[in-house]
N, CA, C and O atoms as a Tinker XYZ file with bonds, in Angstrom:
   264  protein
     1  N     -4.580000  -15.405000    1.850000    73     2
     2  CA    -4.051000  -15.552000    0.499000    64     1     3
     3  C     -4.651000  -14.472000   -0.393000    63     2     4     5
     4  O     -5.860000  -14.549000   -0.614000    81     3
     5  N     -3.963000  -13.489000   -0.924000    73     3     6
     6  CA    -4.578000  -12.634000   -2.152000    64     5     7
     7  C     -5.234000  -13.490000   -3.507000    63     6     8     9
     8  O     -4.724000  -14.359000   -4.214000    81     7
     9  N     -6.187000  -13.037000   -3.529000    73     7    10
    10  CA    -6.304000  -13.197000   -4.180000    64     9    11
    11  C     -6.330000  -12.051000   -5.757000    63    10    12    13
    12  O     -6.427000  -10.824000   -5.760000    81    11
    13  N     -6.215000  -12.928000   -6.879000    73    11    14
    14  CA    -5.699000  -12.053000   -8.389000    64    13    15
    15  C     -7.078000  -10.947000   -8.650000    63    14    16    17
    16  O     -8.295000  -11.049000   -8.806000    81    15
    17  N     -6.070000   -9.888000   -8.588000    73    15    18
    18  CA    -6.682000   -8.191000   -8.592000    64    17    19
    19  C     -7.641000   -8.097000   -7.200000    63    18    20    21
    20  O     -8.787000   -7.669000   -7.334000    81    19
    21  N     -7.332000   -8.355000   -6.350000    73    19    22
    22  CA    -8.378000   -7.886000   -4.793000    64    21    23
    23  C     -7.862000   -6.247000   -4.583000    63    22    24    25
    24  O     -6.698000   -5.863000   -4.692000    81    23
    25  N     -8.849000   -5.545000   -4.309000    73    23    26
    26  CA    -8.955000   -3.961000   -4.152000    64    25    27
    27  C     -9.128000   -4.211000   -2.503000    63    26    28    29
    28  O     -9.586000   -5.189000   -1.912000    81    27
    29  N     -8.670000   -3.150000   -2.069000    73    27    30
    30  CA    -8.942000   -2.842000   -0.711000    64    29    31
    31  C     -9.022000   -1.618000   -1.067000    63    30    32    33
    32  O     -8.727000   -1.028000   -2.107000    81    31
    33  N     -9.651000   -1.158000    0.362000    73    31    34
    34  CA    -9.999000    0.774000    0.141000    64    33    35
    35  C     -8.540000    1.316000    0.883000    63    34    36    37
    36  O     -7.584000    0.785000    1.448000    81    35
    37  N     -8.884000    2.411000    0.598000    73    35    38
    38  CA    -7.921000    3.185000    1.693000    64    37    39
    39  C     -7.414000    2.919000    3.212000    63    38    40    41
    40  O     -6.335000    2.690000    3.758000    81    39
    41  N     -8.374000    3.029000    3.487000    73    39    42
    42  CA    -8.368000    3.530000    5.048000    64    41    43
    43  C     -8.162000    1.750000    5.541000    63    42    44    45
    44  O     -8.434000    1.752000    6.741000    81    43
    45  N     -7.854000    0.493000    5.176000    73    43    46
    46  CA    -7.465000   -0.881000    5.460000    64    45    47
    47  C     -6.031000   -1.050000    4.765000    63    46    48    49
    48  O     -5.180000   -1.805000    5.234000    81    47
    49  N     -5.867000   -0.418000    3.809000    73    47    50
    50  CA    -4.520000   -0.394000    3.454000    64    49    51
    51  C     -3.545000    0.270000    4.405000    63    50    52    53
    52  O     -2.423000   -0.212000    4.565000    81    51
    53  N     -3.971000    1.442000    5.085000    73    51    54
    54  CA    -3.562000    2.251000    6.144000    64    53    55
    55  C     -3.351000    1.243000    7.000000    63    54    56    57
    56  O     -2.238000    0.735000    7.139000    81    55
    57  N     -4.330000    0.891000    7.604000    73    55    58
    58  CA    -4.339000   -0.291000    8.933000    64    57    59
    59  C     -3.163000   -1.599000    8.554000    63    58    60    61
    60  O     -2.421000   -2.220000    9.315000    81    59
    61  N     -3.300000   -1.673000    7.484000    73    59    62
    62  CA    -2.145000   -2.943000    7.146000    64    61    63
    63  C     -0.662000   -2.183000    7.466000    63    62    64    65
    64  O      0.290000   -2.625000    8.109000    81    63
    65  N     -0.781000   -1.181000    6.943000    73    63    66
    66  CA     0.860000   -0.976000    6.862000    64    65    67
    67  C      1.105000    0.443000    8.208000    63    66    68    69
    68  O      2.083000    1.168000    8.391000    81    67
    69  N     -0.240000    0.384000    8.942000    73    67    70
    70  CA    -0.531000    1.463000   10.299000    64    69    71
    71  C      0.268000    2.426000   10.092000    63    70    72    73
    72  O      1.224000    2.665000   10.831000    81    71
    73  N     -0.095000    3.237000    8.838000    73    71    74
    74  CA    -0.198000    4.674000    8.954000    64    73    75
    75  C     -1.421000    5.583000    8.647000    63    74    76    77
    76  O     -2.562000    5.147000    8.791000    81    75
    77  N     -1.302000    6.193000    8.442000    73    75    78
    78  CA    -2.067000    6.857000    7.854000    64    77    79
    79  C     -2.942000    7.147000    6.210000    63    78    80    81
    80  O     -2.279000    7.512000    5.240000    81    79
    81  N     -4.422000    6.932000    6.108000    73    79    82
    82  CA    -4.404000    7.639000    4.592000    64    81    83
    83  C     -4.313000    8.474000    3.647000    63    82    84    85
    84  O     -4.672000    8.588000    2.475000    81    83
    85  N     -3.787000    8.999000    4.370000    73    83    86
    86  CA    -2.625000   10.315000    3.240000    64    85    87
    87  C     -2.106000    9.776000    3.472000    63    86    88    89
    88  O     -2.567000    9.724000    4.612000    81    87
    89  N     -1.188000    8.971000    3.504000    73    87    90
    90  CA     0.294000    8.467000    3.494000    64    89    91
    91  C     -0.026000    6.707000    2.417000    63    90    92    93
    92  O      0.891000    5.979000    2.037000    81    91
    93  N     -1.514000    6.446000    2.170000    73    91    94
    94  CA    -1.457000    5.756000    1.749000    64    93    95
    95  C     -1.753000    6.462000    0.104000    63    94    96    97
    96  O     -1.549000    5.856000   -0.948000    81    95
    97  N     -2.244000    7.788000    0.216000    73    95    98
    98  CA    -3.042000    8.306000   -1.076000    64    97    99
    99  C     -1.680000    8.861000   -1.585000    63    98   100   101
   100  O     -1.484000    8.993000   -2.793000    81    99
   101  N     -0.719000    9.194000   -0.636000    73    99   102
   102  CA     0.639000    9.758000   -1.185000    64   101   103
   103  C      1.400000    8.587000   -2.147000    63   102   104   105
   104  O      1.983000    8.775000   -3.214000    81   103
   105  N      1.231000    7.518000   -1.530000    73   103   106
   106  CA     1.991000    6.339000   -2.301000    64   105   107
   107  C      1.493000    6.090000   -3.186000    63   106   108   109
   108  O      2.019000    5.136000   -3.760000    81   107
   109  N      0.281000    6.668000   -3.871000    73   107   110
   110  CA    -0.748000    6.225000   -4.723000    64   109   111
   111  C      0.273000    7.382000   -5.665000    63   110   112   113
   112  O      1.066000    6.959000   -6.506000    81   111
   113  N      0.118000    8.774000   -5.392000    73   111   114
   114  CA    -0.144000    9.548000   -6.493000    64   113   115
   115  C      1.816000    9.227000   -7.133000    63   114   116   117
   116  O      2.419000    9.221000   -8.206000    81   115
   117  N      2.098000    9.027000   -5.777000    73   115   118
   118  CA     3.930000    8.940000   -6.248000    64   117   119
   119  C      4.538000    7.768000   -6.992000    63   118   120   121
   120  O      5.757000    7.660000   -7.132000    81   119
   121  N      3.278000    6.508000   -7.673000    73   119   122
   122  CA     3.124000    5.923000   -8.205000    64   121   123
   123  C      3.731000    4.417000   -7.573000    63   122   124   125
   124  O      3.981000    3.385000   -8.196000    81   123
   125  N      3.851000    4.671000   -6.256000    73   123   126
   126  CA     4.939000    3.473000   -5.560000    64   125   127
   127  C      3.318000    2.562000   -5.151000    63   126   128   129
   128  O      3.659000    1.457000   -4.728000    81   127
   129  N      1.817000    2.674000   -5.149000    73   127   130
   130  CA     1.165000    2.082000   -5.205000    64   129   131
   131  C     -0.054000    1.685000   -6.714000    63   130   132   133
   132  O     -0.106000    2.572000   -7.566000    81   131
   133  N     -0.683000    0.781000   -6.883000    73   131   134
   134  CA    -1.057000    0.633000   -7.706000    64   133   135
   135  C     -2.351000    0.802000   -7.166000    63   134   136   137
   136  O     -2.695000    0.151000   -6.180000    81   135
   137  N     -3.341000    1.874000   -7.894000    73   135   138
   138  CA    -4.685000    1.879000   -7.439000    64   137   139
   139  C     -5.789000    2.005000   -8.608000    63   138   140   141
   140  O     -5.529000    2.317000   -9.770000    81   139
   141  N     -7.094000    1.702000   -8.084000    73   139   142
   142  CA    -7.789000    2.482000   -8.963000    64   141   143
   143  C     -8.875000    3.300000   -9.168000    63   142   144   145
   144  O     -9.734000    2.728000   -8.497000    81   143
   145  N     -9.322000    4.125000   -9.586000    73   143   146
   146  CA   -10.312000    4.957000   -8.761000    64   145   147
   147  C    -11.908000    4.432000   -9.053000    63   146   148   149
   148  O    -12.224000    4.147000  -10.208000    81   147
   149  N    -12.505000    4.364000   -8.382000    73   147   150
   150  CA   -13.748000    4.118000   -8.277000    64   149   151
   151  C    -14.983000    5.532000   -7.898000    63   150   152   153
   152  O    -16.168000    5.417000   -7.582000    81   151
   153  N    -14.160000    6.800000   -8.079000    73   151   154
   154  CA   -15.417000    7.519000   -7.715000    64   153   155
   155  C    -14.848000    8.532000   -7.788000    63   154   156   157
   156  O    -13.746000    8.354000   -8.307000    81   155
   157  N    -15.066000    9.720000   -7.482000    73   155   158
   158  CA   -14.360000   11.439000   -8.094000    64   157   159
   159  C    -13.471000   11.434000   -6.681000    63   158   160   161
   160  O    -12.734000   12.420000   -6.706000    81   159
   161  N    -13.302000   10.722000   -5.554000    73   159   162
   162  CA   -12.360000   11.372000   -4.592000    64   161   163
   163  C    -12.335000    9.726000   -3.649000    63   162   164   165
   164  O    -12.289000    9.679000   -2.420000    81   163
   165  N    -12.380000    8.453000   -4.585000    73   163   166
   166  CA   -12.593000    7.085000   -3.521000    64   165   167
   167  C    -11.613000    6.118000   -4.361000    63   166   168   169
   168  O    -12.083000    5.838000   -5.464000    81   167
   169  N    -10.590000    5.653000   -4.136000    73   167   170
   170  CA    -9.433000    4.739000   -4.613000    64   169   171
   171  C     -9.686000    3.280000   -3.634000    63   170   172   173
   172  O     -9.992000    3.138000   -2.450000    81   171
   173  N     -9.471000    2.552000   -4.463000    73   171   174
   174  CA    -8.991000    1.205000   -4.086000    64   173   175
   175  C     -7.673000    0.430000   -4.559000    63   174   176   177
   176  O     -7.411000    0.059000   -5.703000    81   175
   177  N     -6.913000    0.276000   -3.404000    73   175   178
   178  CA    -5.660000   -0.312000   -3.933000    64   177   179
   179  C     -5.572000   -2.002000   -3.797000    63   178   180   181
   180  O     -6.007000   -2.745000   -2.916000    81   179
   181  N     -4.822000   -2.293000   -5.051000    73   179   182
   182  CA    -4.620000   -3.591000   -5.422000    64   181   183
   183  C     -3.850000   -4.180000   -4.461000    63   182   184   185
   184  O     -2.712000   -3.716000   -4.407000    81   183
   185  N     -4.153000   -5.236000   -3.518000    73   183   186
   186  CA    -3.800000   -6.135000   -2.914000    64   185   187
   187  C     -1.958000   -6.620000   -2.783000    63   186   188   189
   188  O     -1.026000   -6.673000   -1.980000    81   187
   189  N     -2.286000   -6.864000   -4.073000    73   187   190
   190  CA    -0.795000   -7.214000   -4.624000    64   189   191
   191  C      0.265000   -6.510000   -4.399000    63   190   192   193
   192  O      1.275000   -6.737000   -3.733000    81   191
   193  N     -0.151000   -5.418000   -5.177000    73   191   194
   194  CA     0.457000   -3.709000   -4.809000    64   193   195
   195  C      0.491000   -3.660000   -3.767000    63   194   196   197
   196  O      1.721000   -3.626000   -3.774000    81   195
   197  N      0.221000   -3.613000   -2.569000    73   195   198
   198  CA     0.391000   -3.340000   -1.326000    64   197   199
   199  C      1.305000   -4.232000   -0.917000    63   198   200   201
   200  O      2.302000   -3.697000   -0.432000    81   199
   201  N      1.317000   -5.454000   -0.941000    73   199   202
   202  CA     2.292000   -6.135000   -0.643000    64   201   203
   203  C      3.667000   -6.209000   -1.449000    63   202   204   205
   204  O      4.600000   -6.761000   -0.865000    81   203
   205  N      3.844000   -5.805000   -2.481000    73   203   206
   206  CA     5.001000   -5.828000   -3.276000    64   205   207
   207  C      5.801000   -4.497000   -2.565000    63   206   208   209
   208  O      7.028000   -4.431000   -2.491000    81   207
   209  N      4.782000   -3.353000   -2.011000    73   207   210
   210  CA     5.472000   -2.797000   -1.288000    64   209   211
   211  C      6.066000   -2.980000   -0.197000    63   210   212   213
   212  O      7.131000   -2.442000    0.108000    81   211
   213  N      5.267000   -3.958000    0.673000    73   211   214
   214  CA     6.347000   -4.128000    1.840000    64   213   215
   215  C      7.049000   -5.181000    1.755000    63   214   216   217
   216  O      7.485000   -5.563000    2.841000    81   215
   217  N      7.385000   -5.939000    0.660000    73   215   218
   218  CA     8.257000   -6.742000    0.381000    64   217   219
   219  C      9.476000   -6.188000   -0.254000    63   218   220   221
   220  O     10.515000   -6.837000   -0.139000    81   219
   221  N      9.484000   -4.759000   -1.094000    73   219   222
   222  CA    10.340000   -3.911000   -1.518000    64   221   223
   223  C     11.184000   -3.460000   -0.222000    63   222   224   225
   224  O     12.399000   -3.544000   -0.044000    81   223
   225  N     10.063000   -2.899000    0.728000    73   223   226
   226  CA    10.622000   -2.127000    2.176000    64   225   227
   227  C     11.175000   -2.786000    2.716000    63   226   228   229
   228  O     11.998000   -2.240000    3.450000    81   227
   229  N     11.151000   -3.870000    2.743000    73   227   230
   230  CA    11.819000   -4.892000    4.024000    64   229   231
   231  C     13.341000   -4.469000    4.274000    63   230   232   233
   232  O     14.208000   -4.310000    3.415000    81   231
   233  N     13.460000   -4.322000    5.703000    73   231   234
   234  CA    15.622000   -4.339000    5.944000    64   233   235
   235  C     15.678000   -5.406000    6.627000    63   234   236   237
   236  O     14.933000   -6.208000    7.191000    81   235
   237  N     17.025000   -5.161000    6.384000    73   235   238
   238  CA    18.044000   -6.395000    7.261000    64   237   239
   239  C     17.859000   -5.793000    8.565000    63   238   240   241
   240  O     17.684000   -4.575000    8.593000    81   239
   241  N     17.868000   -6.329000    9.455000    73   239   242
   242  CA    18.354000   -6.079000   11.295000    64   241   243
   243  C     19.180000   -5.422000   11.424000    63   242   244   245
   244  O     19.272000   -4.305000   11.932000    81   243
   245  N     20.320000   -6.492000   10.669000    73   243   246
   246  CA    21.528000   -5.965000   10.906000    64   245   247
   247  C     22.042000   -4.376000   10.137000    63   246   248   249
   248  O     23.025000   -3.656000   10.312000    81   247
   249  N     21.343000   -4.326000    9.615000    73   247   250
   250  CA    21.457000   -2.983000    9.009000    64   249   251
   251  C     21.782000   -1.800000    9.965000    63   250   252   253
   252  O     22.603000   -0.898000    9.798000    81   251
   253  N     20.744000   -2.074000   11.250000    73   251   254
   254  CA    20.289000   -0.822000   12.056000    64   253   255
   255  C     21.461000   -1.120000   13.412000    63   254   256   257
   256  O     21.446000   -0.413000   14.420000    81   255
   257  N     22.320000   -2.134000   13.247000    73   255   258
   258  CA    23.029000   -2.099000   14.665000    64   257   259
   259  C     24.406000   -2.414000   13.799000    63   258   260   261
   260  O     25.046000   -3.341000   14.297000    81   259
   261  N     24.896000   -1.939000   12.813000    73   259   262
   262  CA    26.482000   -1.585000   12.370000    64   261   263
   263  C     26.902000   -0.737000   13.150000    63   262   264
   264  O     28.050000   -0.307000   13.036000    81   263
């Protein structure tokens, strides 16, 4: 269960959504994640935020076999 404003770092946000962190720092700067910085080059992203993204991403199945 998230809890209200939980930070995760980078590199577990990666592991949640198994890519990479540039690909998680990209979603940061392209504003599609919500983060916040904690240090001259160390982000933590909001919990929430992370999941609102893959609740945005989600497809249909059927999408991919029309």
């Amino acid at each position: 269960m998230t809890k209200p404003g939980e930070l995760i770092d980078v590199k577990k946000a990666a592991a949640i959504l198994d890519c990479t962190p540039e690909h998680i720092r990209n979603k940061i700067v392209d504003g599609e994640l919500e983060a916040t910085r904690i240090g001259p080059k160390v982000f933590r992203v909001y919990r929430a935020s992370l999941e609102k993204l893959i609740e945005k991403n989600k497809v249909n199945p059927e999408d991919f076999f029309k």
